[in-house]
FIMI-334314 format. One record per residue (C-alpha): residue number from 1; residue in three letters; x, y, z. Coordinates in nm, 3 decimals. Each point is the difference from the previous one (the first is absolute). Layout:
# residues N
num->NUM&residuo->ala&east->X&north->Y&up->Z .
...
This chain:
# residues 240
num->1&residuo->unk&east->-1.793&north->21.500&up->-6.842 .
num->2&residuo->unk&east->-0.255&north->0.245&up->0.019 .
num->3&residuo->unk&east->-0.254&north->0.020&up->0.314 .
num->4&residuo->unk&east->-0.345&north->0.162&up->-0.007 .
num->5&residuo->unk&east->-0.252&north->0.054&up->0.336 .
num->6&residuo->unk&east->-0.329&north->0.191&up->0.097 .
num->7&residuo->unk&east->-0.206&north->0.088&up->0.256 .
num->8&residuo->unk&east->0.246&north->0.004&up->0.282 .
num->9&residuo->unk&east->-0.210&north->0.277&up->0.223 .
num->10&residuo->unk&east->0.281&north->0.115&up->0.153 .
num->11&residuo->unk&east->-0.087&north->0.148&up->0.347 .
num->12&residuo->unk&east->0.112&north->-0.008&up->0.362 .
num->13&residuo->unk&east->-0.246&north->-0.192&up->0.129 .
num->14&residuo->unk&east->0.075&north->-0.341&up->-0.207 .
num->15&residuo->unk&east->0.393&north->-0.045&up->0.118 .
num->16&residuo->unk&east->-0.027&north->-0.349&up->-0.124 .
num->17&residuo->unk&east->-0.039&north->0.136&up->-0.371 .
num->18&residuo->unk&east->0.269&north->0.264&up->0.051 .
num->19&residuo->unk&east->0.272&north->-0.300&up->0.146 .
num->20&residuo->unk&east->-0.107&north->-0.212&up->-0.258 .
num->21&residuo->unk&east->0.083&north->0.258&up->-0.255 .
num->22&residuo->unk&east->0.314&north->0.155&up->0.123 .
num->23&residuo->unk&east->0.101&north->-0.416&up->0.028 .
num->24&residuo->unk&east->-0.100&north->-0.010&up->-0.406 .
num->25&residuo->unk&east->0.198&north->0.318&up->-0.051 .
num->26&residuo->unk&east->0.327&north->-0.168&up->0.097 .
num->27&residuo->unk&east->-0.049&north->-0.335&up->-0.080 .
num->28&residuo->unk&east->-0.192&north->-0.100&up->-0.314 .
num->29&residuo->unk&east->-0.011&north->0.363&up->-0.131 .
num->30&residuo->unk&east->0.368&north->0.033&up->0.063 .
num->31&residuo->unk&east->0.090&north->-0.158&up->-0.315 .
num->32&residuo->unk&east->-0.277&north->0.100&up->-0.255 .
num->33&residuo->unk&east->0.080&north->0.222&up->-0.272 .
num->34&residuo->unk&east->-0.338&north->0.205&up->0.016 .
num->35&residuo->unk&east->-0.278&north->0.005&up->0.260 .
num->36&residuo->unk&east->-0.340&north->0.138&up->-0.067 .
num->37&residuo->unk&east->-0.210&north->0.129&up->0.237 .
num->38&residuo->unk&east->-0.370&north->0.038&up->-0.172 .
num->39&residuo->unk&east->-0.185&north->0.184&up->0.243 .
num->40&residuo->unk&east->-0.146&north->0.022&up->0.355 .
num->41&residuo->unk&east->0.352&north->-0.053&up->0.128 .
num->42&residuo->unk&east->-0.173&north->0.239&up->0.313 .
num->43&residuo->unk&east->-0.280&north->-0.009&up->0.124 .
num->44&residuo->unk&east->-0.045&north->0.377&up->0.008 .
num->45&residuo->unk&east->0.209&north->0.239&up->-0.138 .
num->46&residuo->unk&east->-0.096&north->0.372&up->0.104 .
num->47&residuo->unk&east->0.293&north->0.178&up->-0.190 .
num->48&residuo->unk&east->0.377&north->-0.010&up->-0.012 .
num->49&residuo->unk&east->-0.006&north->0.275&up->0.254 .
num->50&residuo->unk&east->-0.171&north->-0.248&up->0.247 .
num->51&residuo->unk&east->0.285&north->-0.247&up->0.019 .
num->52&residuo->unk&east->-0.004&north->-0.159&up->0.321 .
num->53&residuo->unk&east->0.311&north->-0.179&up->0.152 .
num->54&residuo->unk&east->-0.158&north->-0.345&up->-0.060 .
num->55&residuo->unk&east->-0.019&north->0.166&up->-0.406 .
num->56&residuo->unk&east->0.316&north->0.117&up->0.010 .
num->57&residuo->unk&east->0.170&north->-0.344&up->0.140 .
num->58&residuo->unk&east->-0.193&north->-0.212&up->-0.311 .
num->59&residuo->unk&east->0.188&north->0.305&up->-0.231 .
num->60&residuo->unk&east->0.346&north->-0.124&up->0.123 .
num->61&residuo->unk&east->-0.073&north->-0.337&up->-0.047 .
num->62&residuo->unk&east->-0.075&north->0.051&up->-0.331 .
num->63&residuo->unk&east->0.282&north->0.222&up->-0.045 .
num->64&residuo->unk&east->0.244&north->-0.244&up->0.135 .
num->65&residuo->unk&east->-0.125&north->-0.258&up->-0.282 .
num->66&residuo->unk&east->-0.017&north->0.259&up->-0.273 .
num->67&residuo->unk&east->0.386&north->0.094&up->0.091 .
num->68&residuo->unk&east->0.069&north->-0.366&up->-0.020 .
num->69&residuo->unk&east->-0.092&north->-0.029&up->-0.347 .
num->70&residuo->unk&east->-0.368&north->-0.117&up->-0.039 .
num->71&residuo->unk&east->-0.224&north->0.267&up->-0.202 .
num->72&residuo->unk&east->-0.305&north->0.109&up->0.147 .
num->73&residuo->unk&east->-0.352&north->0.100&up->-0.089 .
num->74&residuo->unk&east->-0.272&north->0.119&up->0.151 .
num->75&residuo->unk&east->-0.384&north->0.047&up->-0.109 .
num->76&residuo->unk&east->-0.274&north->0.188&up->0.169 .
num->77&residuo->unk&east->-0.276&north->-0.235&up->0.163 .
num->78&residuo->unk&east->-0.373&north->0.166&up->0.113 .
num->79&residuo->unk&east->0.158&north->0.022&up->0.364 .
num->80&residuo->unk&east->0.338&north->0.209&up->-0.101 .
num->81&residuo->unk&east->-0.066&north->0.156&up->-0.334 .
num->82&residuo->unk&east->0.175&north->0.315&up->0.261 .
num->83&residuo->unk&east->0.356&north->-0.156&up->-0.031 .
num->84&residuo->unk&east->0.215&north->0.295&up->-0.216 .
num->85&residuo->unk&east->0.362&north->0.042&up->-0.142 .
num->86&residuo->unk&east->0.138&north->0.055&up->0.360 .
num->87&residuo->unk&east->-0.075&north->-0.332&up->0.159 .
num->88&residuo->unk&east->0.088&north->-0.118&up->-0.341 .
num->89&residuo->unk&east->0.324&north->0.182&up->0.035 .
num->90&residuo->unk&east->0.078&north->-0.112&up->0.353 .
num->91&residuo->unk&east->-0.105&north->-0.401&up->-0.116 .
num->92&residuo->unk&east->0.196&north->-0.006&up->-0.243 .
num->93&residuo->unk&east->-0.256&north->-0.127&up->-0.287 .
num->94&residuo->unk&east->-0.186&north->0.179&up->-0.312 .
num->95&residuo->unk&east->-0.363&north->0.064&up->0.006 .
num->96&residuo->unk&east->-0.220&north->-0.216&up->-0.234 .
num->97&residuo->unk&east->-0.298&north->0.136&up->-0.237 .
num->98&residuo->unk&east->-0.283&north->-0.252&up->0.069 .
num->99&residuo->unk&east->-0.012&north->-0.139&up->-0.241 .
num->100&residuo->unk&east->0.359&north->-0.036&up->-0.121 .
num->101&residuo->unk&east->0.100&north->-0.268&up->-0.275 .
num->102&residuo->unk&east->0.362&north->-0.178&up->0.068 .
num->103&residuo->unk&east->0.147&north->-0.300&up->-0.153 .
num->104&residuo->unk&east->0.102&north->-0.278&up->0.158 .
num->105&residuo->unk&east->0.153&north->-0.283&up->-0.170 .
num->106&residuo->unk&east->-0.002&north->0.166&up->-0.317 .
num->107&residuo->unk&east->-0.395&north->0.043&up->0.052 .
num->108&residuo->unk&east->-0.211&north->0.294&up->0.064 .
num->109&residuo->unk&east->-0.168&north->-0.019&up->0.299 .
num->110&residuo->unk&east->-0.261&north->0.263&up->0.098 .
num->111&residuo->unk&east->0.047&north->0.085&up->0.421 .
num->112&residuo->unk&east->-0.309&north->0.133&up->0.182 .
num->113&residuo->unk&east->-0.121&north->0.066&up->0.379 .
num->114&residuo->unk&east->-0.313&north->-0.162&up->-0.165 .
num->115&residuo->unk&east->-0.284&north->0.241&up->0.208 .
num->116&residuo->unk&east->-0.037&north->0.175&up->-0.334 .
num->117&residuo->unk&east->-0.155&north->-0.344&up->-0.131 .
num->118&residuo->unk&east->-0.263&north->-0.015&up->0.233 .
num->119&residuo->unk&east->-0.250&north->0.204&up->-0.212 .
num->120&residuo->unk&east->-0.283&north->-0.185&up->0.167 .
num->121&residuo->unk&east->0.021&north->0.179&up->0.308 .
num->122&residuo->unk&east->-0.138&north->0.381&up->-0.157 .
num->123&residuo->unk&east->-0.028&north->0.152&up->0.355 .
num->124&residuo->unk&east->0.409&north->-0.098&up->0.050 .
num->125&residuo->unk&east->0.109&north->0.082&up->-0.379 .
num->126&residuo->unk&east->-0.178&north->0.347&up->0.035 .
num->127&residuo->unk&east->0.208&north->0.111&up->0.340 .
num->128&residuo->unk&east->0.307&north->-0.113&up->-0.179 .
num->129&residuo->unk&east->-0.081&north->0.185&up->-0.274 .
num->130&residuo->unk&east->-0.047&north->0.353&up->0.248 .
num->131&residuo->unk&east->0.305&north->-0.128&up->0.227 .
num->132&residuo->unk&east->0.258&north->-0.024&up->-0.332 .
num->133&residuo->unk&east->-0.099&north->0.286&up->-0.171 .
num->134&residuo->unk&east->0.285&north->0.258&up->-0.024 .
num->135&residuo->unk&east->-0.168&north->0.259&up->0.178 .
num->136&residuo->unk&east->-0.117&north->-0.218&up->0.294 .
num->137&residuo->unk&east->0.338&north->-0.140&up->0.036 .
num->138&residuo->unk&east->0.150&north->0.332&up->0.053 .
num->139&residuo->unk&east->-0.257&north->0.113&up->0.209 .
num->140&residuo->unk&east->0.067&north->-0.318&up->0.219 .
num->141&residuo->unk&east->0.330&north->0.044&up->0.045 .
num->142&residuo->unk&east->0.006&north->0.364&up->0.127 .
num->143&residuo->unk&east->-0.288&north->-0.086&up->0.278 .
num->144&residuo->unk&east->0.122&north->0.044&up->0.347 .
num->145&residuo->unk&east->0.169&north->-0.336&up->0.106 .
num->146&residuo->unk&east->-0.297&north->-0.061&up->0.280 .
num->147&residuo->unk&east->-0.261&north->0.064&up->-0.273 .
num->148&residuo->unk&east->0.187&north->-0.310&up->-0.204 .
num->149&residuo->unk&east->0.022&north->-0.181&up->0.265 .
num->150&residuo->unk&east->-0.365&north->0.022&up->0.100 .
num->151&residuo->unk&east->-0.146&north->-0.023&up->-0.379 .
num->152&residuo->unk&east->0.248&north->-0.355&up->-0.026 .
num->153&residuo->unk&east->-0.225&north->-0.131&up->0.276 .
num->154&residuo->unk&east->-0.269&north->0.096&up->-0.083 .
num->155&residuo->unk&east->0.071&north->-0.172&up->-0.364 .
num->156&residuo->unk&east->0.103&north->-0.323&up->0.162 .
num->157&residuo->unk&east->-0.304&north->-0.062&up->0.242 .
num->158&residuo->unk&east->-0.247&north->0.074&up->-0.248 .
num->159&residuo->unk&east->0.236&north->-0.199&up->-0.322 .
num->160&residuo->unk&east->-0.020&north->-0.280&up->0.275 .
num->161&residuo->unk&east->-0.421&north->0.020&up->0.100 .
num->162&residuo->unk&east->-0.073&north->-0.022&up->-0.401 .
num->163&residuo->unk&east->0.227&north->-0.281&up->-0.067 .
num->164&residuo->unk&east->-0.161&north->-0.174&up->0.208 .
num->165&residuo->unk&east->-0.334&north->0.093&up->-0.136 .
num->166&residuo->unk&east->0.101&north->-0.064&up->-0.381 .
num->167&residuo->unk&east->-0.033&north->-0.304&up->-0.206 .
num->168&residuo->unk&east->0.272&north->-0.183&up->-0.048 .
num->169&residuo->unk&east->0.016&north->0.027&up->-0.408 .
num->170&residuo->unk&east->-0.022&north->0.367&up->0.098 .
num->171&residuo->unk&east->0.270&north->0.037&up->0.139 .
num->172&residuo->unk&east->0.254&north->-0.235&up->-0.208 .
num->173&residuo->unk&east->0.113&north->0.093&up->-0.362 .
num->174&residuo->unk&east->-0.298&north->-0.004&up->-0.280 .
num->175&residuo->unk&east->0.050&north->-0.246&up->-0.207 .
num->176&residuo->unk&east->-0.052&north->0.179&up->-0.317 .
num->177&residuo->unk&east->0.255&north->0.321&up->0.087 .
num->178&residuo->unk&east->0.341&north->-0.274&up->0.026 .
num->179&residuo->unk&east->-0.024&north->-0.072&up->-0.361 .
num->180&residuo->unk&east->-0.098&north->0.334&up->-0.078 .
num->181&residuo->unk&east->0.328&north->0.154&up->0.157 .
num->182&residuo->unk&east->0.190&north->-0.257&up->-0.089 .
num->183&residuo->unk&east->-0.064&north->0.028&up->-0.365 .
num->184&residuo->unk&east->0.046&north->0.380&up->-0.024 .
num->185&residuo->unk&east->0.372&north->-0.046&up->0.141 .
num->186&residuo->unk&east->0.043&north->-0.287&up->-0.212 .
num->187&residuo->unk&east->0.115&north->-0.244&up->0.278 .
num->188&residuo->unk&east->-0.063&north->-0.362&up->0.044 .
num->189&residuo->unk&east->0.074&north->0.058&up->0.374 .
num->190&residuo->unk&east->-0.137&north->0.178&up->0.301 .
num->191&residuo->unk&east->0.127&north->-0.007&up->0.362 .
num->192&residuo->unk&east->-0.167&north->0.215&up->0.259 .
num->193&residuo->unk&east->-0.064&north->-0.013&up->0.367 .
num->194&residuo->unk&east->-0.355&north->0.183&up->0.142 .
num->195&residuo->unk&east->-0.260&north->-0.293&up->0.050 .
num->196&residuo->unk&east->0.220&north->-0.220&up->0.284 .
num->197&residuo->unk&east->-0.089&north->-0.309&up->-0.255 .
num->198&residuo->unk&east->0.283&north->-0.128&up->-0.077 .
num->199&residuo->unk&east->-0.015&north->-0.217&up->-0.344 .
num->200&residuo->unk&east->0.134&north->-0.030&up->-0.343 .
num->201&residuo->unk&east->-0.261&north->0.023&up->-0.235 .
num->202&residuo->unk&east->-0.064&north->-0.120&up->-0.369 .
num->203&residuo->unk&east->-0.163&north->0.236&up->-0.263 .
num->204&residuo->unk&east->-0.032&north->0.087&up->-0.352 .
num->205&residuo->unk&east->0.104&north->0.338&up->-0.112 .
num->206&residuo->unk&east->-0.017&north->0.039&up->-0.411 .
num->207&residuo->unk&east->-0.058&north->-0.389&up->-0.102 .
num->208&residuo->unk&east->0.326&north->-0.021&up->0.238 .
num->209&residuo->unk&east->0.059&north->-0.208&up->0.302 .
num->210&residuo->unk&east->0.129&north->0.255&up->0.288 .
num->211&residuo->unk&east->0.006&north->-0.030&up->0.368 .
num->212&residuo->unk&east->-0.114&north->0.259&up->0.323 .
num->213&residuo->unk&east->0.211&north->-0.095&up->0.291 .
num->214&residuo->unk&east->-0.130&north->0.135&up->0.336 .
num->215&residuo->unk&east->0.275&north->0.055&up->0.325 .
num->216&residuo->unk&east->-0.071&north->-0.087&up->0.312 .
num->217&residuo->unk&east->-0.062&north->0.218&up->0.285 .
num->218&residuo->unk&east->0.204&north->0.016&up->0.308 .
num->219&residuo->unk&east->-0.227&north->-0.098&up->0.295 .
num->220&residuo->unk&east->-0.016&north->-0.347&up->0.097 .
num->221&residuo->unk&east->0.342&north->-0.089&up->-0.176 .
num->222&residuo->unk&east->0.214&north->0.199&up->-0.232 .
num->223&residuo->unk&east->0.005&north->-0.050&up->-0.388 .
num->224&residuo->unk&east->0.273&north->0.077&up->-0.296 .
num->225&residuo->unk&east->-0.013&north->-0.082&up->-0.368 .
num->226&residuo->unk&east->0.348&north->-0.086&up->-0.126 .
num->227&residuo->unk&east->0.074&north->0.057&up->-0.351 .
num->228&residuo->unk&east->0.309&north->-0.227&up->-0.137 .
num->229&residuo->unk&east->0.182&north->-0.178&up->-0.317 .
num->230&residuo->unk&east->-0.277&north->-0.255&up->0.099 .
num->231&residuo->unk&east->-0.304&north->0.173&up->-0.042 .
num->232&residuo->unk&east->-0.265&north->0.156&up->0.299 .
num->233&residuo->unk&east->-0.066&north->-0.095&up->0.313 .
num->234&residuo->unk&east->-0.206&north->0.113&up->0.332 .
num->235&residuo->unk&east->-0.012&north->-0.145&up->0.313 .
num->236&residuo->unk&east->-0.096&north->0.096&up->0.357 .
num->237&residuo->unk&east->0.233&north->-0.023&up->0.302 .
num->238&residuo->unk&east->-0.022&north->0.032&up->0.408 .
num->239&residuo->unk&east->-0.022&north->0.360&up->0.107 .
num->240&residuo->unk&east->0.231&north->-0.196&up->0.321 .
């Protein structure tokens, strides 16, 4: 069994998320052979050096699972594209290129955080664009830890105001870049997270039927996809 989630936002101020977690952690997740993490597992992520002690506690818990046999992965979301080799290190679990192909089942299946998709939205793709670069990144992570702290918040209020000013078909996947991607890693499948829609659906990449499922994000209730002998399958849970 194989277990892939999203969109978690980790952070202090939701402990219902965090229980509900650390409950999937020892239960569910307990007996999975893999579990992939694909993005915005925080809600902000200001650098490695940052860790606070709620940070450091969700590192253990993954640790404790990693050391108990499951394999781990994590991808960078738009809210903790920060996270580096040390949390990584302290977690337990390897760091994810987004996108990364795997195979599951004996199929190919291309894994994305899925804000990349979201071409529609120029004003978003263009800061991601400046935020990801090489030099930005480095420049980002050798800022004073106050300066990261206050540039994070100052991301999230105003990420937040235009949301809420954007169409909605702006700020979901376009339509035309799924097959697009799809094709050029020659995959019939495509999970990501991003878009808090969660759905599975059908498409047509090269004259071939293929399929874009979409995780669920962690708010109202929890959700996991579990991948098995019998096929896929996502459903949503009480955070309780």
């Amino acid at each position: 069994m194989i277990l892939l989630i999203s969109d978690l936002h980790l952070e202090e101020q939701r402990p219902d998320i965090t229980r509900a977690f650390l409950h999937f952690l020892q239960t569910r997740a307990r007996g999975a052979e893999a579990l992939y993490i694909l993005g915005d597992f925080f809600e902000v992520w200001v650098g490695d050096d940052g860790m606070s002690p709620f940070q450091h506690d969700i590192a253990r818990a993954l640790r404790e699972l990693s050391d108990a046999g499951t394999r781990l992965y994590l991808m960078h979301g738009n809210r903790d594209f920060l996270i580096g080799r040390a949390f990584c290190r302290e977690a337990g679990c390897t760091l994810l290129k987004d996108p990364s192909i795997v195979h599951f089942n004996g199929e190919p299946v291309l894994l994305m955080h899925g804000d990349s998709l979201c071409t529609l939205d120029v004003g978003y793709m263009k800061l991601r664009r400046l935020l990801r670069n090489p030099l930005s990144l480095f420049i980002l992570r050798n800022l004073p830890l106050g300066t990261r702290h206050k540039l994070a918040r100052k991301l999230r209020s105003e990420s937040r105001a235009q949301t809420r000013m954007k169409a909605r078909e702006i700020i979901d996947v376009t339509p035309e870049e799924v097959p697009r991607i799809m094709a050029e890693h020659g995959v019939r499948t495509l999970i990501h997270g991003h878009t808090h829609r969660p759905a599975e659906h059908a498409l047509e990449v090269n004259g071939q039927s293929a399929r874009r499922i979409v995780l669920g994000d962690w708010d109202q209730q929890g959700w996991a996809l579990q991948i098995d002998e019998e096929g896929l399958h996502q459903a949503p849970f009480a955070l309780a």
